[in-house]
Short mmCIF file of the C-alpha atoms (twelve columns), coordinates in Angstrom:
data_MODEL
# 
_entry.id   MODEL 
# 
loop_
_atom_site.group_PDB 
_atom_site.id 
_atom_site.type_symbol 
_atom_site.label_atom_id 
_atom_site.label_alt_id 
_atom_site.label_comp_id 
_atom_site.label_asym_id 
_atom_site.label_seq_id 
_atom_site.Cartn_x 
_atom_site.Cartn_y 
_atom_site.Cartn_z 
_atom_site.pdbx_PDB_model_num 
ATOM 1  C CA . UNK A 1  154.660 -27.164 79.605 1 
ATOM 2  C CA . UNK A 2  153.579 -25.544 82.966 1 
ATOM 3  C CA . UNK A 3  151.603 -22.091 83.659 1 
ATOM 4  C CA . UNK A 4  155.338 -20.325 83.969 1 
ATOM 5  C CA . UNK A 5  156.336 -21.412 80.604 1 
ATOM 6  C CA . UNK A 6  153.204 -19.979 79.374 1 
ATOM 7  C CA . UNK A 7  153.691 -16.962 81.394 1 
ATOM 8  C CA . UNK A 8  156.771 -16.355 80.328 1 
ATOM 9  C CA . UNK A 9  155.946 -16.656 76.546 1 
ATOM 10 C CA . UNK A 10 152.865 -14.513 77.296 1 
ATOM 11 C CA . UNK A 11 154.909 -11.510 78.703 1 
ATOM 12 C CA . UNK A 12 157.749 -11.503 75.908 1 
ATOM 13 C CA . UNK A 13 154.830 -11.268 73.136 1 
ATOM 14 C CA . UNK A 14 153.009 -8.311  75.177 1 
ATOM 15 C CA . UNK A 15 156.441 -6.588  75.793 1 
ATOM 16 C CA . UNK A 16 157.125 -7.005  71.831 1 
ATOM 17 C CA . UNK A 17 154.364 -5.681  70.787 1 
ATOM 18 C CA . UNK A 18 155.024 -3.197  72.715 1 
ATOM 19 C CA . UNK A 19 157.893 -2.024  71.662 1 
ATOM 20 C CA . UNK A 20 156.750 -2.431  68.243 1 
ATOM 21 C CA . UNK A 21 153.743 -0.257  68.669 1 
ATOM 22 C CA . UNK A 22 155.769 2.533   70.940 1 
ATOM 23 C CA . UNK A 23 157.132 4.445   68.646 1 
ATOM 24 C CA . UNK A 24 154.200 5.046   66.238 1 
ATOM 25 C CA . UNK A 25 151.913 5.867   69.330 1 
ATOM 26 C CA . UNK A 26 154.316 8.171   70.418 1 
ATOM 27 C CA . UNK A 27 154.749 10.276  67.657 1 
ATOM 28 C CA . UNK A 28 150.976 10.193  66.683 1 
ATOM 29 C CA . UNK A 29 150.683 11.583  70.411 1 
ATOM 30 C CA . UNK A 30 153.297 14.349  70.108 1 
ATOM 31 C CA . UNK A 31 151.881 15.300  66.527 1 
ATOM 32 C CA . UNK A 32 148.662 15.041  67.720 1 
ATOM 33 C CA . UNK A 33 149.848 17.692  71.158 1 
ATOM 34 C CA . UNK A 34 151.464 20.302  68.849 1 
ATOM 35 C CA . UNK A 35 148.570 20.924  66.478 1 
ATOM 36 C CA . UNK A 36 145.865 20.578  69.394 1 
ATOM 37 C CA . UNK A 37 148.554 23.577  70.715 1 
ATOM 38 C CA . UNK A 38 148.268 25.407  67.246 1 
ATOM 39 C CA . UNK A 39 144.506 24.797  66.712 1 
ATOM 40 C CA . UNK A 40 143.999 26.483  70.767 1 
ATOM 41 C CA . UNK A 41 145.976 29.499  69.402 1 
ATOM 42 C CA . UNK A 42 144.795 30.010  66.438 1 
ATOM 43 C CA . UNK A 43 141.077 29.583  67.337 1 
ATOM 44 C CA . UNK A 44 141.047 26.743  64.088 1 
ATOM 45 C CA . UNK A 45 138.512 24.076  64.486 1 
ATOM 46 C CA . UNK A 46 139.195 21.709  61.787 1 
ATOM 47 C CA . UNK A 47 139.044 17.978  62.486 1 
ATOM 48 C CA . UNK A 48 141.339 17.232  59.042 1 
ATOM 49 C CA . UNK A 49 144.036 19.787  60.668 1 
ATOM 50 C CA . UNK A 50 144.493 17.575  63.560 1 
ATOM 51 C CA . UNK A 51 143.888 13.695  61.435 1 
ATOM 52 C CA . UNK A 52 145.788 13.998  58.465 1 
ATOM 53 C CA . UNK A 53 149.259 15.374  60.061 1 
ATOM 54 C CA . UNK A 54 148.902 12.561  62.458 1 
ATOM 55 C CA . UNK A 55 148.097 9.806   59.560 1 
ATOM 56 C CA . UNK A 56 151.200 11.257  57.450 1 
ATOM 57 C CA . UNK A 57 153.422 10.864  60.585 1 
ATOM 58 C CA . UNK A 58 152.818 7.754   61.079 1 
ATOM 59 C CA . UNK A 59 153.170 6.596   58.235 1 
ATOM 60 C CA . UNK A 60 155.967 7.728   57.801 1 
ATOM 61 C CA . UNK A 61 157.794 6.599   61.325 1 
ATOM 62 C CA . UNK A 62 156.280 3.040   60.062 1 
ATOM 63 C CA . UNK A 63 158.099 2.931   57.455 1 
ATOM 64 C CA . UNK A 64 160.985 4.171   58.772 1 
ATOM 65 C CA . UNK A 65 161.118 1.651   61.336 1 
ATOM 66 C CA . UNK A 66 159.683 -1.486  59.263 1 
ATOM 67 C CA . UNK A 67 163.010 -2.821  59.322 1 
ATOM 68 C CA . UNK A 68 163.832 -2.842  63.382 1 
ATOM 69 C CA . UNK A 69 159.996 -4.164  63.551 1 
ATOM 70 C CA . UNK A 70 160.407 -6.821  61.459 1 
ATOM 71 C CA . UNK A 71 163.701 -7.880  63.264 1 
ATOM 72 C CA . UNK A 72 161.938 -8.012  66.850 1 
ATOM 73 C CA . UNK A 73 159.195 -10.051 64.939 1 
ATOM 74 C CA . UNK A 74 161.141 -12.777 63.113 1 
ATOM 75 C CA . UNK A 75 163.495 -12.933 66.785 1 
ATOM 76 C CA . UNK A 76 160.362 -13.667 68.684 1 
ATOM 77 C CA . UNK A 77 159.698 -16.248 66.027 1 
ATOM 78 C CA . UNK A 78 162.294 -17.862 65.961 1 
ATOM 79 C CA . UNK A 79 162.784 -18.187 69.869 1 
ATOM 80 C CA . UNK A 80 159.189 -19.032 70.181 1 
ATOM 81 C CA . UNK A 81 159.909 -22.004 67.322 1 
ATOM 82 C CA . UNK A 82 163.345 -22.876 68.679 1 
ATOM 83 C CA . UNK A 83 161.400 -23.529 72.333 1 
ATOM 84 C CA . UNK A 84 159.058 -25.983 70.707 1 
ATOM 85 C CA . UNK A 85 161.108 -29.129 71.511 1 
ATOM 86 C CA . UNK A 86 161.068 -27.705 75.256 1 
ATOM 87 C CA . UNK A 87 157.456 -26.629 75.392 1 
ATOM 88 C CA . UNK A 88 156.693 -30.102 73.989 1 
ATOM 89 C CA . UNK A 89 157.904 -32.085 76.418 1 
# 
């Protein structure tokens, strides 16, 4: 196993992750964007307003996309633990 090999493995895990954290990120962010807009025009200054939308959300998108995460999980497994025999040598 040389310092590319490691590389390699090293960038696939970062890029999976992610992807797997992407999509809950992004939708806390948007959430997050339209009630900061609402809260400006509305003069509301409640912290809850802007946590517990954001919480619900994603929540929500993580179950929604438990299944596609768990995919990209178990196929980074198993290519990390089919490369063993490689890496070994």
């Amino acid at each position: 196993m040389d310092s590319h090999e490691i590389i390699t493995i090293g960038k696939h895990a970062i890029n999976t992750a992610f992807m797997i954290g992407a999509p809950i990120l992004l939708t806390s962010l948007v959430v997050g964007v339209l009630i900061s807009v609402f809260q400006a025009a509305t003069s509301i200054s409640d912290a809850t307003l802007n946590f517990a939308p954001k919480v619900v959300i994603s929540g929500l998108v993580l179950m929604l996309m438990m299944p596609w995460i768990i995919r990209k999980i178990v196929g980074l497994l198993v290519e990390l633990i089919s490369h063993i025999p490689d890496l070994v040598r």
